[in-house]
Biotite code that builds the C-alpha atoms (Angstrom):
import biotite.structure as struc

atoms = struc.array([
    struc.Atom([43.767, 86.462, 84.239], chain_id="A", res_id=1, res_name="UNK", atom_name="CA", element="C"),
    struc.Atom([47.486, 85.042, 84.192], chain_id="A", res_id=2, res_name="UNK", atom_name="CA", element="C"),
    struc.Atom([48.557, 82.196, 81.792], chain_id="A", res_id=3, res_name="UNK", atom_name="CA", element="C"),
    struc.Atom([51.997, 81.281, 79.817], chain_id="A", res_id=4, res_name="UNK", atom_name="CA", element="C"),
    struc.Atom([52.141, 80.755, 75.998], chain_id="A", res_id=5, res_name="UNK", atom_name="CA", element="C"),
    struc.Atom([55.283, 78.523, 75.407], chain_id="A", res_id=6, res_name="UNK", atom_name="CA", element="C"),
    struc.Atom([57.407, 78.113, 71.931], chain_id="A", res_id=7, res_name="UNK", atom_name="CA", element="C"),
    struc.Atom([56.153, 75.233, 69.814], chain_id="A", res_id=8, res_name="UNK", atom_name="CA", element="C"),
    struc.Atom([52.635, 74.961, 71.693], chain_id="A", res_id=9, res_name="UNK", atom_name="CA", element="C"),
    struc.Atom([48.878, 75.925, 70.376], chain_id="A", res_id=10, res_name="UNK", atom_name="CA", element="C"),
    struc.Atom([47.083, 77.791, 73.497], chain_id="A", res_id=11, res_name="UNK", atom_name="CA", element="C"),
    struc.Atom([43.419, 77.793, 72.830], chain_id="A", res_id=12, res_name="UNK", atom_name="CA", element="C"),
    struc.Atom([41.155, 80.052, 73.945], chain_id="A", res_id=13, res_name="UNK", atom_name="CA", element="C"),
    struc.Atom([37.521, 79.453, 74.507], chain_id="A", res_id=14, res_name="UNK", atom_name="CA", element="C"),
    struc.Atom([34.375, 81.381, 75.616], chain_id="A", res_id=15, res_name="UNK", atom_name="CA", element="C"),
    struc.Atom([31.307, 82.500, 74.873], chain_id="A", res_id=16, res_name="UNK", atom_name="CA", element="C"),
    struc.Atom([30.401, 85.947, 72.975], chain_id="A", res_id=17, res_name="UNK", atom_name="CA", element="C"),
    struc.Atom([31.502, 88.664, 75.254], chain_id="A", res_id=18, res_name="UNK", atom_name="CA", element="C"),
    struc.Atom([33.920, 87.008, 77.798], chain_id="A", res_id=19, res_name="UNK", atom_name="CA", element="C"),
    struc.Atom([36.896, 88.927, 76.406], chain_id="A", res_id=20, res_name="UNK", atom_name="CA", element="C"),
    struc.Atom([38.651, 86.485, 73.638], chain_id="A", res_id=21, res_name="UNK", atom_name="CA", element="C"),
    struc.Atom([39.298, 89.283, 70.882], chain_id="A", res_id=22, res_name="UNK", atom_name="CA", element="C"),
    struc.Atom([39.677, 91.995, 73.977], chain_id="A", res_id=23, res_name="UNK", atom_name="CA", element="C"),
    struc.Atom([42.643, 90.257, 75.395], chain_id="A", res_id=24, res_name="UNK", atom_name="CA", element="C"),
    struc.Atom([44.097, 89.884, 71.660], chain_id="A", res_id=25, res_name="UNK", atom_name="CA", element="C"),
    struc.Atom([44.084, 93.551, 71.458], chain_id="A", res_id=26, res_name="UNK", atom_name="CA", element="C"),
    struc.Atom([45.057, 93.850, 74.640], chain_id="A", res_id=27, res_name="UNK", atom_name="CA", element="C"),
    struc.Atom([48.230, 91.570, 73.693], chain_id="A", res_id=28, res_name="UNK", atom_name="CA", element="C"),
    struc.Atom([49.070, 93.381, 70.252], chain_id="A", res_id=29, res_name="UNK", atom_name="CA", element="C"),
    struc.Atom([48.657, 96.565, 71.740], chain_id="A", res_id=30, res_name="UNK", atom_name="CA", element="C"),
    struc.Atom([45.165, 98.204, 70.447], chain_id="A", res_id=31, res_name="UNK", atom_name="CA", element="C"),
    struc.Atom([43.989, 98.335, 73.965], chain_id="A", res_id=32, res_name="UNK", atom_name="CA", element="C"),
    struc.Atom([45.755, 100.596, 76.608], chain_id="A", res_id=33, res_name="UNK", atom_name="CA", element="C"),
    struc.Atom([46.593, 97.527, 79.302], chain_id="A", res_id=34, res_name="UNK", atom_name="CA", element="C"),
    struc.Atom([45.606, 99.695, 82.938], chain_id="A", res_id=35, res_name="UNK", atom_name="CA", element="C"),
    struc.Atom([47.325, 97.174, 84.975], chain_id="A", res_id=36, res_name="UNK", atom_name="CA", element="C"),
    struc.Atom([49.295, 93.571, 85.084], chain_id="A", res_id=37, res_name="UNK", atom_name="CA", element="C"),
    struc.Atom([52.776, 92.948, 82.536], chain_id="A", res_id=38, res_name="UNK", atom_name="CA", element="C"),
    struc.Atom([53.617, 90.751, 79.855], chain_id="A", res_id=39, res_name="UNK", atom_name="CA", element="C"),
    struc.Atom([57.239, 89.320, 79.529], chain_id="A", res_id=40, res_name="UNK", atom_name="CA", element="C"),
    struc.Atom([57.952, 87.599, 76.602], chain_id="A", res_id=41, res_name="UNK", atom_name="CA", element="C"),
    struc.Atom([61.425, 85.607, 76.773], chain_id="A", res_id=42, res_name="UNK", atom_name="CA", element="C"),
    struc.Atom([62.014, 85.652, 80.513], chain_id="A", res_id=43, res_name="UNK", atom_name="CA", element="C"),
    struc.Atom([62.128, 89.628, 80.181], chain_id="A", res_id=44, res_name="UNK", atom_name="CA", element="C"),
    struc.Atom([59.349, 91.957, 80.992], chain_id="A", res_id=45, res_name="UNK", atom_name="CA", element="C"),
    struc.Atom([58.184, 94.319, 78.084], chain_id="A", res_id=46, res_name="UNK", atom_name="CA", element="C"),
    struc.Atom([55.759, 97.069, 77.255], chain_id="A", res_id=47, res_name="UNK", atom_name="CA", element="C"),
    struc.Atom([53.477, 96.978, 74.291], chain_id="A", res_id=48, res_name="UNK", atom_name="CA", element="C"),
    struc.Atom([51.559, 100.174, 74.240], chain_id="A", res_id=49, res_name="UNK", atom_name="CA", element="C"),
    struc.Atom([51.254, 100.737, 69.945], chain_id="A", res_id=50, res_name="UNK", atom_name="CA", element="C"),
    struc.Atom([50.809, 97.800, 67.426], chain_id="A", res_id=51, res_name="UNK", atom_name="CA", element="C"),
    struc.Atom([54.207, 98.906, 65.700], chain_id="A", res_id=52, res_name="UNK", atom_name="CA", element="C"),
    struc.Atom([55.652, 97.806, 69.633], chain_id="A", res_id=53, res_name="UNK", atom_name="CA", element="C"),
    struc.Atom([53.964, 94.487, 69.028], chain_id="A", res_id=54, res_name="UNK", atom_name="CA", element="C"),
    struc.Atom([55.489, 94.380, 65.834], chain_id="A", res_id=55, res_name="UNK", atom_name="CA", element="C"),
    struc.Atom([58.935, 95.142, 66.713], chain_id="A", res_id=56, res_name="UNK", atom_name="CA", element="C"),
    struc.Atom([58.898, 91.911, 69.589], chain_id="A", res_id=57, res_name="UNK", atom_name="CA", element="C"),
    struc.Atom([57.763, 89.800, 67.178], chain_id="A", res_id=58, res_name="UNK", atom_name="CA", element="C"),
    struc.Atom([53.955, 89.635, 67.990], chain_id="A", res_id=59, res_name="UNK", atom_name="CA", element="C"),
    struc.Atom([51.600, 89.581, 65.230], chain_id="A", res_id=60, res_name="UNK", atom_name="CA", element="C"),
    struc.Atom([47.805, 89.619, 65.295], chain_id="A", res_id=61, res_name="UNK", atom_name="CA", element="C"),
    struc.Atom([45.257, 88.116, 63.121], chain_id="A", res_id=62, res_name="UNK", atom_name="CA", element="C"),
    struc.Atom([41.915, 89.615, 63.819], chain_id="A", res_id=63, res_name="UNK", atom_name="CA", element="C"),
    struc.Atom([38.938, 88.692, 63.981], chain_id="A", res_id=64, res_name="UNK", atom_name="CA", element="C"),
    struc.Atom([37.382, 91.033, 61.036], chain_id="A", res_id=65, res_name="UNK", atom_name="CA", element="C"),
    struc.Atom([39.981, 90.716, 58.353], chain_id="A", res_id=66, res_name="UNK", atom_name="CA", element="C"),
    struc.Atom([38.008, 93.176, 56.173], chain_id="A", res_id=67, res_name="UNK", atom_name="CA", element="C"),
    struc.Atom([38.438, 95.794, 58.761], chain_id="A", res_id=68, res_name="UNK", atom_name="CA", element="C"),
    struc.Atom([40.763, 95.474, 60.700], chain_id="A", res_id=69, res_name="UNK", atom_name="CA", element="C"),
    struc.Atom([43.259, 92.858, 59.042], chain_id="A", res_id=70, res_name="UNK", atom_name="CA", element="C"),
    struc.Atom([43.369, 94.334, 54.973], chain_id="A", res_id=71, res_name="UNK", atom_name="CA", element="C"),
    struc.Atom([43.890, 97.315, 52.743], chain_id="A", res_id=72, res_name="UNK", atom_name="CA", element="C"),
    struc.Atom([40.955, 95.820, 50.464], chain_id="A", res_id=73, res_name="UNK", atom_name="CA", element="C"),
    struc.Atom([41.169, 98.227, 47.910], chain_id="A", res_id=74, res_name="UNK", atom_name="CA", element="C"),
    struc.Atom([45.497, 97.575, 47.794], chain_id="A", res_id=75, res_name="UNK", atom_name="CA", element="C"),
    struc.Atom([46.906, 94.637, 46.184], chain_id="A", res_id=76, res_name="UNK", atom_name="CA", element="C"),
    struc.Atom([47.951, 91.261, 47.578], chain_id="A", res_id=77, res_name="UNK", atom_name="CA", element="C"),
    struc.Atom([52.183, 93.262, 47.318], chain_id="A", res_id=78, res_name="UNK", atom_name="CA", element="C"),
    struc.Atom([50.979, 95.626, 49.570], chain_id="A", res_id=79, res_name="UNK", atom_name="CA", element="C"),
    struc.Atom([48.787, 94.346, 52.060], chain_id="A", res_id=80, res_name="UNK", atom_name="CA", element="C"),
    struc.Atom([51.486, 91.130, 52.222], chain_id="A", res_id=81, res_name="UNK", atom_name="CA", element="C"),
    struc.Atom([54.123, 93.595, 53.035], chain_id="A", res_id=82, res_name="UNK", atom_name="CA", element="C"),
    struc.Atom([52.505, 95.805, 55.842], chain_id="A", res_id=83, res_name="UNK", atom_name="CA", element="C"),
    struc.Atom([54.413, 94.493, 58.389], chain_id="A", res_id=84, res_name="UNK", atom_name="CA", element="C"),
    struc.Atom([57.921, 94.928, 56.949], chain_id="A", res_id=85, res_name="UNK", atom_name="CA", element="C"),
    struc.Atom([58.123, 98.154, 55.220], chain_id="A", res_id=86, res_name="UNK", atom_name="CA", element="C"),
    struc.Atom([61.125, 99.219, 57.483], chain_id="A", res_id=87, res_name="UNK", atom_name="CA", element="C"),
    struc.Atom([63.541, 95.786, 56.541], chain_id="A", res_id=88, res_name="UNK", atom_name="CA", element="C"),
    struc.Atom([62.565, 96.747, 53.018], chain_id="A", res_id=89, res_name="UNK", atom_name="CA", element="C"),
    struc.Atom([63.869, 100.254, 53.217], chain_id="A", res_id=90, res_name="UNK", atom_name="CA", element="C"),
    struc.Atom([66.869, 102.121, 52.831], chain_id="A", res_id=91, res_name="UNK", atom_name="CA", element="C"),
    struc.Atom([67.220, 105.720, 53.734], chain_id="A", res_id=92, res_name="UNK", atom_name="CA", element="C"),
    struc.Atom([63.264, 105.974, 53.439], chain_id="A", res_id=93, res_name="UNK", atom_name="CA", element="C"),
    struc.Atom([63.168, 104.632, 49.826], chain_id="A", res_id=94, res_name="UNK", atom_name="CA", element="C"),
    struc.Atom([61.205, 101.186, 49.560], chain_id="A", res_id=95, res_name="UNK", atom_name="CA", element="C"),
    struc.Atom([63.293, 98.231, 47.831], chain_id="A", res_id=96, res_name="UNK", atom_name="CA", element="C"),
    struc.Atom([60.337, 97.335, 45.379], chain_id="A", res_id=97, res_name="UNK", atom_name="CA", element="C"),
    struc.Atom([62.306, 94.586, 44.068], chain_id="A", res_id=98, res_name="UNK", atom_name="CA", element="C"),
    struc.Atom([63.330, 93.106, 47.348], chain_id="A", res_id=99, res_name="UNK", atom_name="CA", element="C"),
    struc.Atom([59.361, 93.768, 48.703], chain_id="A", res_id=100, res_name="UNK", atom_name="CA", element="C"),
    struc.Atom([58.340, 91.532, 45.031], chain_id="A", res_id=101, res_name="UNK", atom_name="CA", element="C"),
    struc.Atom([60.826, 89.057, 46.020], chain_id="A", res_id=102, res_name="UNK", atom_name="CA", element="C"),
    struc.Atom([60.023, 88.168, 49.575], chain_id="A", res_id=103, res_name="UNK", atom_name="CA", element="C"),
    struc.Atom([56.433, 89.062, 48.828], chain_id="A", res_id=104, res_name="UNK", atom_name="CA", element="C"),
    struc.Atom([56.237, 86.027, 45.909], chain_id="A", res_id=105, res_name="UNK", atom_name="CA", element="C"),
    struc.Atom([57.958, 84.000, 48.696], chain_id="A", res_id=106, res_name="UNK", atom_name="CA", element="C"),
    struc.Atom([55.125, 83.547, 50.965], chain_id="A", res_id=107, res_name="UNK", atom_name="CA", element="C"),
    struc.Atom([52.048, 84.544, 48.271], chain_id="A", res_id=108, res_name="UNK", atom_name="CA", element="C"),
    struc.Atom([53.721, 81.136, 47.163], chain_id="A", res_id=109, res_name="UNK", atom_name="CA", element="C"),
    struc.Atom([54.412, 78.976, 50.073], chain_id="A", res_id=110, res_name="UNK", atom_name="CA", element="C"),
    struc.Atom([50.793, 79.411, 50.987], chain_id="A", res_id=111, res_name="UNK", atom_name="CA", element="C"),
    struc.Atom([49.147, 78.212, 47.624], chain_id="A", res_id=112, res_name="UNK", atom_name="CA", element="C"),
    struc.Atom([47.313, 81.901, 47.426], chain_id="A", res_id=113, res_name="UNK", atom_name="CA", element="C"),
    struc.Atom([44.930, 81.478, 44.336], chain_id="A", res_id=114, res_name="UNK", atom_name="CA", element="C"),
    struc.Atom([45.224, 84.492, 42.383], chain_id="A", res_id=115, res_name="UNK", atom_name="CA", element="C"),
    struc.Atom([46.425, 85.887, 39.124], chain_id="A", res_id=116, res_name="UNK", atom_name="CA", element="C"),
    struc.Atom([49.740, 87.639, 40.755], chain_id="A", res_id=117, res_name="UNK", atom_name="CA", element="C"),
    struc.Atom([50.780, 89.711, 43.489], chain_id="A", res_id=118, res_name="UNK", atom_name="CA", element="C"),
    struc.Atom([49.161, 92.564, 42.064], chain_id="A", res_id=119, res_name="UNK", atom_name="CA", element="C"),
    struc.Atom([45.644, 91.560, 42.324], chain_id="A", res_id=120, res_name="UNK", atom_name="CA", element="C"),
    struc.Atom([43.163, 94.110, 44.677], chain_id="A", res_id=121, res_name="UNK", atom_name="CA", element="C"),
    struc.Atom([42.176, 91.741, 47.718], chain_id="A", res_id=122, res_name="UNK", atom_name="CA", element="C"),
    struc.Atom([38.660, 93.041, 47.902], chain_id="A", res_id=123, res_name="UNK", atom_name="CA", element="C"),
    struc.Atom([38.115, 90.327, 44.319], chain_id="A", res_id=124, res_name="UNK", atom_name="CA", element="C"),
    struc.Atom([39.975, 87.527, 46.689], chain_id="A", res_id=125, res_name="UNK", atom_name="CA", element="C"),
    struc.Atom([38.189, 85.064, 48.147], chain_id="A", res_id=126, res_name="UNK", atom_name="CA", element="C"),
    struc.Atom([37.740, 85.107, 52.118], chain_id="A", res_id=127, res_name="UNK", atom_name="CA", element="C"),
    struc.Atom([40.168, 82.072, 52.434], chain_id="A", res_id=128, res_name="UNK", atom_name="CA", element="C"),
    struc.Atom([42.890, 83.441, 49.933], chain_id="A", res_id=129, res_name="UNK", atom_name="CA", element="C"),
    struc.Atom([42.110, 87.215, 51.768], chain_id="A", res_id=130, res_name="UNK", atom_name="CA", element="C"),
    struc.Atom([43.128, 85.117, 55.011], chain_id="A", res_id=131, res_name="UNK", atom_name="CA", element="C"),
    struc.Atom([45.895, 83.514, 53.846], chain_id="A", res_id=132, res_name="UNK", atom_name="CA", element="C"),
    struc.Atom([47.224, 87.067, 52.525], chain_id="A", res_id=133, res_name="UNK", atom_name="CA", element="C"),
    struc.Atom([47.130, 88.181, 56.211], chain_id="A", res_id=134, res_name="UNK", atom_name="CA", element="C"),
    struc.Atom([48.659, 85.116, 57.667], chain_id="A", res_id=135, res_name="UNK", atom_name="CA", element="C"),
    struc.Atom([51.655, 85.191, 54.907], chain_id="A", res_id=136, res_name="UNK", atom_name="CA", element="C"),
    struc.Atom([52.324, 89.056, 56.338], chain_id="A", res_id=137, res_name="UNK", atom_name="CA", element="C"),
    struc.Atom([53.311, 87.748, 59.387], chain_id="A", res_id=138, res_name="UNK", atom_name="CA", element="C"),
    struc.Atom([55.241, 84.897, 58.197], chain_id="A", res_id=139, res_name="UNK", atom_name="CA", element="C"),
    struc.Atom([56.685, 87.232, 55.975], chain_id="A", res_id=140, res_name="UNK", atom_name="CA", element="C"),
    struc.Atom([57.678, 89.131, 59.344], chain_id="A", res_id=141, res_name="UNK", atom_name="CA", element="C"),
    struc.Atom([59.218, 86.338, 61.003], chain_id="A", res_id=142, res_name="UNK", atom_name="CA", element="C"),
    struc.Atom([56.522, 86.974, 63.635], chain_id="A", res_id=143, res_name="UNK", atom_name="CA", element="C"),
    struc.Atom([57.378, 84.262, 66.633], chain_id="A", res_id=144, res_name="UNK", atom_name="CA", element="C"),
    struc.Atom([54.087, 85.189, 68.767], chain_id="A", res_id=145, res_name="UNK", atom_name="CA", element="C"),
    struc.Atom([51.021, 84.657, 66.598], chain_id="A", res_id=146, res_name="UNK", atom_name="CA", element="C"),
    struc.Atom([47.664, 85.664, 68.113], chain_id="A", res_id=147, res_name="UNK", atom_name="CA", element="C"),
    struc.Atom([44.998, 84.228, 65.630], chain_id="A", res_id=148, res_name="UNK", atom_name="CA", element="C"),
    struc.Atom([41.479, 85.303, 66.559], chain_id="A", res_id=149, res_name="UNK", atom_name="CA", element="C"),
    struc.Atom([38.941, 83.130, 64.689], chain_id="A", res_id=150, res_name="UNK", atom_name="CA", element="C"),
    struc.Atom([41.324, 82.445, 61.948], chain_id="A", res_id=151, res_name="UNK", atom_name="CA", element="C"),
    struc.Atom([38.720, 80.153, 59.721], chain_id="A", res_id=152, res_name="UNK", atom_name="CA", element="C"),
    struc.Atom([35.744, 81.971, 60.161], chain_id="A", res_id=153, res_name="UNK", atom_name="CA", element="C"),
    struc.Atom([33.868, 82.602, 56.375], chain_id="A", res_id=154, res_name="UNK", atom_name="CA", element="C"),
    struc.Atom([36.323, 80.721, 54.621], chain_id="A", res_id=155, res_name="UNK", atom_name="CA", element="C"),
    struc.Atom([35.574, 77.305, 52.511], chain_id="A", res_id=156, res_name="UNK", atom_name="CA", element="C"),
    struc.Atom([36.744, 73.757, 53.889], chain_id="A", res_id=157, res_name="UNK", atom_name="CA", element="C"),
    struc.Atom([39.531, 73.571, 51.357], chain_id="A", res_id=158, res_name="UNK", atom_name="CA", element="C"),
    struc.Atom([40.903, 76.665, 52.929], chain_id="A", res_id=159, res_name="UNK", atom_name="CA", element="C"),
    struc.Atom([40.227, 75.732, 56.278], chain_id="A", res_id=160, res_name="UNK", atom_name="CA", element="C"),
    struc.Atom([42.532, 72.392, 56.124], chain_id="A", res_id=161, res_name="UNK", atom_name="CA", element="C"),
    struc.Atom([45.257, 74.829, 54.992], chain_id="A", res_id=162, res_name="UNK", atom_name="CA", element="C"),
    struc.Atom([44.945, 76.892, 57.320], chain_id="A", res_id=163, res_name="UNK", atom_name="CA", element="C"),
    struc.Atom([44.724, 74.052, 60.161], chain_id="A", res_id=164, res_name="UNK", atom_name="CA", element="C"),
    struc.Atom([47.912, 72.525, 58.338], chain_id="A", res_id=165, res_name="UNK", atom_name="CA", element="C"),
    struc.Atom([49.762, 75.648, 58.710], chain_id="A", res_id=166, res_name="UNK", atom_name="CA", element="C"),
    struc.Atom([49.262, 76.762, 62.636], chain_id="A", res_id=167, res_name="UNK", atom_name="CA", element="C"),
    struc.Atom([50.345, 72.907, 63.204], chain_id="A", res_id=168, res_name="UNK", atom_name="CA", element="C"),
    struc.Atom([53.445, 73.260, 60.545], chain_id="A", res_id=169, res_name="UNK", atom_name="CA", element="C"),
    struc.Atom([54.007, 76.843, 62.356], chain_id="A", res_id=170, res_name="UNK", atom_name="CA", element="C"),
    struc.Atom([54.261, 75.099, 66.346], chain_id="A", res_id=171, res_name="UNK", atom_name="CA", element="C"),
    struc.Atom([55.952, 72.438, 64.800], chain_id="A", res_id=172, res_name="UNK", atom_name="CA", element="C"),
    struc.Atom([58.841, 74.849, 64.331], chain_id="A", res_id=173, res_name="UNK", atom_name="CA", element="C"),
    struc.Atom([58.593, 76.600, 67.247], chain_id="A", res_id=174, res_name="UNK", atom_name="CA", element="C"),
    struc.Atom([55.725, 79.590, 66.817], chain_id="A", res_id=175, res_name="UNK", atom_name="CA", element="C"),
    struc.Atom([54.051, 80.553, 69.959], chain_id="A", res_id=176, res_name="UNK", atom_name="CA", element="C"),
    struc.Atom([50.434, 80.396, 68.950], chain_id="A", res_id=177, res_name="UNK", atom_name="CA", element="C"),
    struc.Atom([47.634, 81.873, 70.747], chain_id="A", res_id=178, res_name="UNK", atom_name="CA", element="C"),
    struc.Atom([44.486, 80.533, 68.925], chain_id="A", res_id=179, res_name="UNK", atom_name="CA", element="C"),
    struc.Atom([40.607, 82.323, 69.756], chain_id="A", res_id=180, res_name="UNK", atom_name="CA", element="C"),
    struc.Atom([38.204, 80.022, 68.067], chain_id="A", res_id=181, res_name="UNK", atom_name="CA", element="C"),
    struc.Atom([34.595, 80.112, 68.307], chain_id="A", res_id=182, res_name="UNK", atom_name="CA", element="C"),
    struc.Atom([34.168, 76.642, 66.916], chain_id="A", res_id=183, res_name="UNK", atom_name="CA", element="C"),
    struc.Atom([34.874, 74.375, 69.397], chain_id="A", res_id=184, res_name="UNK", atom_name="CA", element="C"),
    struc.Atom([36.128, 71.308, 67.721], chain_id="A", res_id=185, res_name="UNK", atom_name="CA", element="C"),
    struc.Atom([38.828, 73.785, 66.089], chain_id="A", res_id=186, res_name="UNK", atom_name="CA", element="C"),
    struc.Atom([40.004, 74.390, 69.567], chain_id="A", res_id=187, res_name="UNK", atom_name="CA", element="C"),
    struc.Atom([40.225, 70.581, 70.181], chain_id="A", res_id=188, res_name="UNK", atom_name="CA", element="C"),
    struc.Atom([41.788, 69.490, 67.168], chain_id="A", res_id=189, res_name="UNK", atom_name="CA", element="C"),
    struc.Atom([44.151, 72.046, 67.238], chain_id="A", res_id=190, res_name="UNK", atom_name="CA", element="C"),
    struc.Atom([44.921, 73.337, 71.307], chain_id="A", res_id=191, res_name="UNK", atom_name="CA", element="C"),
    struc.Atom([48.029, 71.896, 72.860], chain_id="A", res_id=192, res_name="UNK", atom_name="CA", element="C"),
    struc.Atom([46.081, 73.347, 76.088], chain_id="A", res_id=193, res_name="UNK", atom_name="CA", element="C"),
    struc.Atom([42.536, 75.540, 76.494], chain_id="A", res_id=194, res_name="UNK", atom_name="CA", element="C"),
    struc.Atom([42.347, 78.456, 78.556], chain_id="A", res_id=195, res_name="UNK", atom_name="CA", element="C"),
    struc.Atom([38.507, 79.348, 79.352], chain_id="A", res_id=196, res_name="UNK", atom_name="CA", element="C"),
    struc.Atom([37.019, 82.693, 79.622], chain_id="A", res_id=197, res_name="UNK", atom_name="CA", element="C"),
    struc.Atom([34.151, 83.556, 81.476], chain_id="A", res_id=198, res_name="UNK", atom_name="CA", element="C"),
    struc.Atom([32.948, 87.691, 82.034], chain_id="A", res_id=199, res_name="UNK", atom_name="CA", element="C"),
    struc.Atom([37.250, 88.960, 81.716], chain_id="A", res_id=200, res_name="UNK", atom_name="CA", element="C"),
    struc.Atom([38.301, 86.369, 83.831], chain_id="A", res_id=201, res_name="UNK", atom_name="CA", element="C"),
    struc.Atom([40.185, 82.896, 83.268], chain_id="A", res_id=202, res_name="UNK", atom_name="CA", element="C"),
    struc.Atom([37.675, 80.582, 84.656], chain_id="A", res_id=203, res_name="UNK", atom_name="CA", element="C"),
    struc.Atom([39.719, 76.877, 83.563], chain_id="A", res_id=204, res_name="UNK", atom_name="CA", element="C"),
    struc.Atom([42.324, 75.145, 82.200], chain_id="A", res_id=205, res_name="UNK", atom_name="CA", element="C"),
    struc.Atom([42.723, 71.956, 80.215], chain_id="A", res_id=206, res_name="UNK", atom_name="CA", element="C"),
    struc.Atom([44.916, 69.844, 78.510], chain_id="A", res_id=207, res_name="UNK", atom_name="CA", element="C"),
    struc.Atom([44.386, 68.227, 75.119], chain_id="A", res_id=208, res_name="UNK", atom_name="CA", element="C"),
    struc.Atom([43.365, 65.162, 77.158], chain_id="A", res_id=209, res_name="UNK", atom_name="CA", element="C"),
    struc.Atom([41.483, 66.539, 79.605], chain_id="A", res_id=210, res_name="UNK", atom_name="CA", element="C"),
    struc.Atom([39.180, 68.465, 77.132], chain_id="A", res_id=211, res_name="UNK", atom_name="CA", element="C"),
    struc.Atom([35.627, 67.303, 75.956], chain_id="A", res_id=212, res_name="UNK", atom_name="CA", element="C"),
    struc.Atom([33.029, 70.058, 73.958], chain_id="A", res_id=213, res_name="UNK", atom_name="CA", element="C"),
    struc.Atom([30.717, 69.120, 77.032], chain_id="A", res_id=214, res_name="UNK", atom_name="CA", element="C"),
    struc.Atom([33.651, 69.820, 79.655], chain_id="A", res_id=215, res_name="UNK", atom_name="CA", element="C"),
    struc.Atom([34.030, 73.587, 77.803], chain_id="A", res_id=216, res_name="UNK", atom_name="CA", element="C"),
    struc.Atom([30.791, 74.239, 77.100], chain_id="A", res_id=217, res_name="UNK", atom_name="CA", element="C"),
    struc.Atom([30.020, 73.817, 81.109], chain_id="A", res_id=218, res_name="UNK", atom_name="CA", element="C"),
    struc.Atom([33.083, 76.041, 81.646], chain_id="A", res_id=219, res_name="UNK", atom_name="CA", element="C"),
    struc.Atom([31.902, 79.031, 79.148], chain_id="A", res_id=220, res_name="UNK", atom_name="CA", element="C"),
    struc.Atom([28.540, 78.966, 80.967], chain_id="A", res_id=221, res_name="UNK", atom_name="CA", element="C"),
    struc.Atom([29.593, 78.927, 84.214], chain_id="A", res_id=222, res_name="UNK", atom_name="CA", element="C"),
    struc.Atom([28.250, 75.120, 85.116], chain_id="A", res_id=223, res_name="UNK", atom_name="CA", element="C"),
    struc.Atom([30.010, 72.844, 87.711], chain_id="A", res_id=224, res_name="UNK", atom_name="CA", element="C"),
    struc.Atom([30.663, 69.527, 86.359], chain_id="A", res_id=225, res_name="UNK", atom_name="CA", element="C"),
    struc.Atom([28.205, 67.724, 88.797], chain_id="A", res_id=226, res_name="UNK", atom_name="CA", element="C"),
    struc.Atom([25.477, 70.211, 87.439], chain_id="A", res_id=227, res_name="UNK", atom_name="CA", element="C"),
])
């Protein structure tokens, strides 16, 4: 597959289970070794081998399984929120703990995270304020690639419209979003364009306007349109 993610625009990415959506996001953020093929971000070609390589360009992931994959549950809201930055925070290998509070509070704030403080264990969060905790550590990072991979799934509808909110407030100011989204109308609401996988391999593009759920749905399963 080859595609282009521009600044300011929501890519979507649709296909059924097992077509590759959360294996390319690995791919991307560097959990997967990538055999073969390049990615160039900003005109210039680069090599993301190691999440921390991902990190350092300015990529940041959202996965799929936030319990496994995307939180510390047993740390609190500080530390999981702060992942991501530990090196700006620190000076000749000592962490600034007030400078990791203050930027910390910053984003625990801007994104209306309902909890007692900071120092509350994310396992007690709820799965929308757990999700917001991993989407503030990459605001917090100043990431300007954003790969969200089923970014609303087992959170309530409250948290859903402010999550939908902020990946439009986000392009709006010039994030590169790759969105994965099992729920079709999320793609459609949201997708500047939709990419469709199929078994690894791109199988269509759309714009916005060219999109239906009945155009992607015939995509994903491999049907022609006069089928």
């Amino acid at each position: 597959m080859s595609f282009s993610l521009r600044s300011g625009e929501v890519l979507g990415i649709a296909g059924l289970v097992g077509a590759g959506r959360s294996e390319l996001a690995q791919a991307l953020f560097g959990l997967d070794h990538v055999r073969r093929g390049e990615i160039s971000l900003r005109g210039q070609r680069v090599r993301v081998d190691t999440p921390a390589e991902a990190i350092s360009l300015g990529i940041g992931l959202v996965p799929e399984d936030r319990k496994r994959q995307g939180l510390v549950p047993q740390a609190s809201a500080l530390h999981n929120l702060s992942l991501a930055i530990l090196r700006r925070l620190s000076r000749l290998g000592w962490l600034r703990r007030r400078e990791e509070r203050s930027v910390a509070q910053e984003f625990f704030d801007r994104l209306r995270v309902r909890a007692a403080s900071l120092d509350v264990v994310v396992a007690g969060l709820s799965g929308g304020n757990q999700q917001k905790i991993v989407l503030a550590r990459w605001l917090a990072a100043r990431a300007s690639v954003l790969i969200l991979d089923e970014p609303t799934r087992g959170v309530d509808v409250g948290a859903k419209a402010e999550i939908h909110a902020l990946i439009g407030e986000l392009a709006a100011r010039g994030s590169a979003i790759l969105l994965i989204s099992s729920e079709l109308p999320e793609i459609l609401t949201l997708a500047t364009r939709i990419i469709v996988l199929r078994g690894g391999r791109l199988v269509g593009e759309v714009t916005r306007e060219q999109a239906t759920q009945d155009r992607l749905l015939r995509l994903m399963a491999g049907l022609s349109d006069a089928a």
